[in-house]
N, C-alpha and C positions, 0 to 999 in steps of 0.2 A: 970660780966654780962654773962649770957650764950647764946653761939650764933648760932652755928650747931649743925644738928646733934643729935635730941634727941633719946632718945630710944625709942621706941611704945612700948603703954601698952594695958590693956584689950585686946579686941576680934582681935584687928587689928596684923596679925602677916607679918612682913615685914624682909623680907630676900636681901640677899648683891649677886649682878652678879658682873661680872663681862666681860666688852667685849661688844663691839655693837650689838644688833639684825639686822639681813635683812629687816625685818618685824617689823610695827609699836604695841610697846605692850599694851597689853589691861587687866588692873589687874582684877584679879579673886575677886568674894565677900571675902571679911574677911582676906585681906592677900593683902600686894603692895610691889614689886620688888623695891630696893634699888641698884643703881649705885654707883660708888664713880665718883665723879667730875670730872677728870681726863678722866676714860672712857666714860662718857658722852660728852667728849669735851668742858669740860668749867672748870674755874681755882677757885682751892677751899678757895683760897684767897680773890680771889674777890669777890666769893659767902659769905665769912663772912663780907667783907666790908660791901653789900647789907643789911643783918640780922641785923647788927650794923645803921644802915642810917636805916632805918623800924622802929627798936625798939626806935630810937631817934626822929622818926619825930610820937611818939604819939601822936593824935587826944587828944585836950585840952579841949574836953567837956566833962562831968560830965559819970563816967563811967555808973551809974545807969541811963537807959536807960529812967525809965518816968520823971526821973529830967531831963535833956537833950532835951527832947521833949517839956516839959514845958518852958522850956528857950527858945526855938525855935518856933513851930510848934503851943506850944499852946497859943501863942499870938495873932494868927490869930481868925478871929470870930469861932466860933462853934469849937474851936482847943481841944477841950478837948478829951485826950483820952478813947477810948472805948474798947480797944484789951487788949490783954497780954503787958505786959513790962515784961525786966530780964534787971538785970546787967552784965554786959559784961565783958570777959577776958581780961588779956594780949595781947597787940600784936602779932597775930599770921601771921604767913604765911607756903607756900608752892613751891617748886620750882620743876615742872617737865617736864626733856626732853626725849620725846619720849615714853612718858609713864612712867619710870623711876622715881622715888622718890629720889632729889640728895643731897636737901638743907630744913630745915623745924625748924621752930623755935616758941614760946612760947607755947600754948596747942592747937594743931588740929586738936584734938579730941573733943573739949566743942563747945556746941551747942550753939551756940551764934543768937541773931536778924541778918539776914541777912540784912533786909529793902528790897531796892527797887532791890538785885538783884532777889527777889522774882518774878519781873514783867517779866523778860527772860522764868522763870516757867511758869508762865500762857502765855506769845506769844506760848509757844513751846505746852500747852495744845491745845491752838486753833489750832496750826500747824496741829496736831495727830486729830484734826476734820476735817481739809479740804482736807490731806491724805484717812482720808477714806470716803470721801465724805457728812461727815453732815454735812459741810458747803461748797456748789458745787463751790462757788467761793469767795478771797477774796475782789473783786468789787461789790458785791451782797451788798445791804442793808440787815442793821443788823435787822430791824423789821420787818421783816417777818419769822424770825425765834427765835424770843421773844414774846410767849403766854402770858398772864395776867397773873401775880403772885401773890400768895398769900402768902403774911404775917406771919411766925407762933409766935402767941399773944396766948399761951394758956389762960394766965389770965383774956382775954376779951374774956367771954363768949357772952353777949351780949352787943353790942355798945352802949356807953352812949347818950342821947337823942341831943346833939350838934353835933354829927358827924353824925346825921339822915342826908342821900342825898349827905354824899359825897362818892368820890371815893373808894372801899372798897379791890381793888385790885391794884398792881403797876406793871405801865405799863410806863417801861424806856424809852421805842423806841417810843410815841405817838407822841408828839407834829411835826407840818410842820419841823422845822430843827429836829429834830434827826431821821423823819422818811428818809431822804435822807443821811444818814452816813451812810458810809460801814466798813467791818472788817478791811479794807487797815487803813481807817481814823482812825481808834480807834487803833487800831494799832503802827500808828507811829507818835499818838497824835495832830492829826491836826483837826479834830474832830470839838471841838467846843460846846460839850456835851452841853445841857442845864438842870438842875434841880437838885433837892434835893435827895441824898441817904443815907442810915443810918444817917441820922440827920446830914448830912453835904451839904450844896448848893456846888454849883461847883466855885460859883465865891469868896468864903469865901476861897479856897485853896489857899494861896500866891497870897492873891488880891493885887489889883492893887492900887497907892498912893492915887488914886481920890474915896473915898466912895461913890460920888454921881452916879459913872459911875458901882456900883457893880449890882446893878439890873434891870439897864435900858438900857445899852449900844446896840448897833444893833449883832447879830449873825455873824460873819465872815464866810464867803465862806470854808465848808469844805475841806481841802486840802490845803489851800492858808496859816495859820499860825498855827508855833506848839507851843504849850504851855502846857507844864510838872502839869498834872493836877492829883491827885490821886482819886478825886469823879469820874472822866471819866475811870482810869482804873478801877475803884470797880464796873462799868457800865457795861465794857469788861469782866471783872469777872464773874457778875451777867448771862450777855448772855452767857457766855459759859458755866456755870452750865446747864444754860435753855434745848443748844443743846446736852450737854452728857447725861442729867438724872438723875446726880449721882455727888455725890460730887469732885470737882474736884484733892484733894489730892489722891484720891482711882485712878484716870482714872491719873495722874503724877506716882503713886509708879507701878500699873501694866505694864505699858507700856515703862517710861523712868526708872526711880528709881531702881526697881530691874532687870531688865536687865543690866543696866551697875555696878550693885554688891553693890549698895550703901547701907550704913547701915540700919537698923529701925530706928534708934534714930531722923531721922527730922519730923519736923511737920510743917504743912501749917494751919493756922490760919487765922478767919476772926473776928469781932467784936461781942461784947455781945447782940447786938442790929442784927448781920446781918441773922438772920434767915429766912427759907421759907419752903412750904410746898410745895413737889414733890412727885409725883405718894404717897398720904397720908402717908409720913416720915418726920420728921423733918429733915432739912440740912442747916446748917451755907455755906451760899455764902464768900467764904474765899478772906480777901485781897489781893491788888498788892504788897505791901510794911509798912513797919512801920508808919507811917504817924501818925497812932492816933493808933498806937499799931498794932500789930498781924501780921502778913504774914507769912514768911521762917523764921524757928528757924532747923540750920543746924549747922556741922560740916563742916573745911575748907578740909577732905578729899572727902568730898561727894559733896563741891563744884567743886573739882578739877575735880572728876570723870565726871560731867557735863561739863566743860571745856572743857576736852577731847574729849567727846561728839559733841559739837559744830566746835572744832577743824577740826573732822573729817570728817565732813559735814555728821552727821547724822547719820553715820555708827558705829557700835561696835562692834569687833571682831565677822566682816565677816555677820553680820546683819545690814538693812541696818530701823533703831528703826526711825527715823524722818526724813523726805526725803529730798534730796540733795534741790530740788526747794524750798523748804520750808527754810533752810537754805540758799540758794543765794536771796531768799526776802530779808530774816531776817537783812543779811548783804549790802542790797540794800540800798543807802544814800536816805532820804524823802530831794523834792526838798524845801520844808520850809526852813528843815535844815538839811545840808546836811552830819553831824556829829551823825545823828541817824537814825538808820534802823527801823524793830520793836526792840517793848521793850523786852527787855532794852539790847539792841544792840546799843552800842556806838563804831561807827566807827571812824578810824582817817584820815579820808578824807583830800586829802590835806597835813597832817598830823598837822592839828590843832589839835587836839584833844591831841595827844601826840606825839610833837615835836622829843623828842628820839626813837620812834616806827616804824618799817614801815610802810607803808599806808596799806596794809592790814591786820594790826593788828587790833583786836576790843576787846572791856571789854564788860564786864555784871557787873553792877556797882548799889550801892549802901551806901547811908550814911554812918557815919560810922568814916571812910570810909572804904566800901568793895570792891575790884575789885578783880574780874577775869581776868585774861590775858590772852590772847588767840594770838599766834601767828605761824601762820600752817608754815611762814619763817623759821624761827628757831625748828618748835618742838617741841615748846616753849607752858607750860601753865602755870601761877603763880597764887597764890590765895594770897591775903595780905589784911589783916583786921586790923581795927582801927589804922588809917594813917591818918595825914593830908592831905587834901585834895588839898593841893596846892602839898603835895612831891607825887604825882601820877605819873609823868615825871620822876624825880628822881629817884624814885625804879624801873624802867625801863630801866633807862640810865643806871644804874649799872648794872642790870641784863645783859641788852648785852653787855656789858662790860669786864664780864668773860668769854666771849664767846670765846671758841681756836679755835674749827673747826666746 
């Protein structure tokens, strides 16, 4: 089995220091600075133990990614996929201190479904809105800055005679509960969303054991409970297309993506169905997560490089791309629950979340399972992909584990 240590191929060209920087490193597009373990301060024994524990605790679901969903996801009502699917690699990961590339194993370079750490993408889009102020605050209600949207159906030219009188444009924000949700609620999923979006009801996501209580039950107090819902981020989605103008993969690669050097090769995807019509273009409203297909289809070094990102609260060699306050939200415990910030900012509060962790470590986390590590303690960013979801603690315990100085 192979464990350290790969070589990089294609575009990515990754050279060997050697010796600690002063200064935290910040790799350059097309090229990542390699430490050996040793000078990074951590033992390159233990870092293979870690690769070996990773590659052993593979995730036991079906690697093809719409079989997998099918077995899971589309058991739920309306669960049928509408997005892309792909088959997924090898177990991969990433280990980096201090910016440093020390430890890296199966392919991390292939663009694999991210899922749901897609959802940290779009919180940090909204961020880059409330930064520059198109959305003046995130306590502000969301519907008043959700205009009527239009559908793009080019095939219906004219509306067939039975949808004479009804609604002909969708408007998320309308009804009494959702017009009192703000970006905070949606946000850190406490919400409470109510309705239908790309052919999915909200209470059809991981509904609840009682069928009778799916479309009658009372609205809870936004704020008061969270509940992991993906029609309410495709909602969050929807609105933040509304307030940029423009698709929101274009306003992620200008502003975070290629500033911090990351490749071309990822894409953000939404459903075949998610379409709208903006200032007269057509624009696919792209998902939070794989759920029913499509979101972040990435590479784990361009995950990493966003790790980094987050790590450094915002900052990237000496620019300061997504603002610090924006970042101390993000990692702010919701008092529902108090192991998740915005999405998909999983903190370990307490240190439930991960027992081996310090408390102020946090992932960006996703099925999979996908985690980011994030740990500004240590220096620390890990990216490890298709893992069981119980060895999340584990591949962490080991990581600090190797840790010398």
């Amino acid at each position: 089995m192979r464990l350290l240590l790969l070589v990089l191929v294609f575009s990515l060209a990754v050279q060997q220091v050697s010796g600690q920087s002063a200064t935290p490193y910040f790799p350059p597009a097309h090229s990542w600075q390699r430490m050996p373990p040793a000078e990074a301060g951590m033992s390159a024994t233990k870092l293979a133990e870690l690769v070996a524990y990773a590659q052993a605790q593979e995730s036991a679901a079906p690697r093809n990614m719409e079989i997998s969903q099918a077995q899971t996801f589309g058991k739920e009502p309306f669960g049928e996929g509408t997005g892309p699917f792909e088959t997924r690699g090898d177990p991969t990961g990433l280990v980096i201190r201090r910016g440093y590339v020390v430890a890296e194993w199966g392919d991390p370079l292939r663009c694999d479904m991210a899922h749901s750490v897609t959802k940290s993408f779009l919180s940090t889009v909204v961020g880059l809105a409330v930064d520059r102020q198109l959305i003046r605050n995130v306590q502000d209600s969301v519907a008043p800055y959700v205009p009527p949207i239009e559908l793009y159906t080019p095939a219906q030219v004219q509306r067939p005679a039975e949808l004479l009188g009804t609604p002909e444009l969708l408007r998320p924000f309308d009804s009494p509960h959702n017009r009192s949700l703000s970006w905070d609620h949606m946000l850190r999923q406490t919400s409470d969303w109510e309705g239908t979006l790309w052919g999915k009801p909200e209470w059809a996501d991981r509904p609840s054991a009682t069928p009778a209580d799916w479309q009658t039950r009372a609205r809870q107090t936004p704020g008061s409970v969270y509940e992991y819902n993906d029609v309410r981020v495709n909602a969050l989605a929807l609105a933040a297309t509304s307030v940029w103008r423009r698709p929101l993969p274009q306003v992620l690669k200008e502003l975070i993506m290629d500033p911090i050097g990351a490749s071309n090769t990822w894409r953000w995807t939404g459903y075949r169905n998610s379409w709208i019509v903006l200032d007269g273009q057509a624009v696919q409203a792209v998902s939070g997560g794989g759920h029913w297909g499509g979101g972040m289809f990435i590479h784990a070094y361009d995950m990493a490089r966003y790790g980094l990102l987050t790590m450094h609260k915002g900052r990237w060699n000496g620019r300061q791309l997504l603002s610090e306050q924006w970042i101390r939200q993000a990692t702010t415990p919701t008092k529902a629950q108090p192991t998740y910030g915005y999405m998909n900012f999983f903190l370990n509060t307490d240190k439930k979340f991960l027992p081996s962790a310090p408390e102020l470590a946090f992932v960006h986390i996703g099925n999979g399972t996908n985690m980011i590590y994030v740990d500004p303690e240590h220096e620390l960013v890990m990216v490890v992909r298709w893992i069981d979801n119980k060895a999340m603690d584990g591949v962490v315990k080991k990581l600090l584990e190797s840790m010398t100085k």
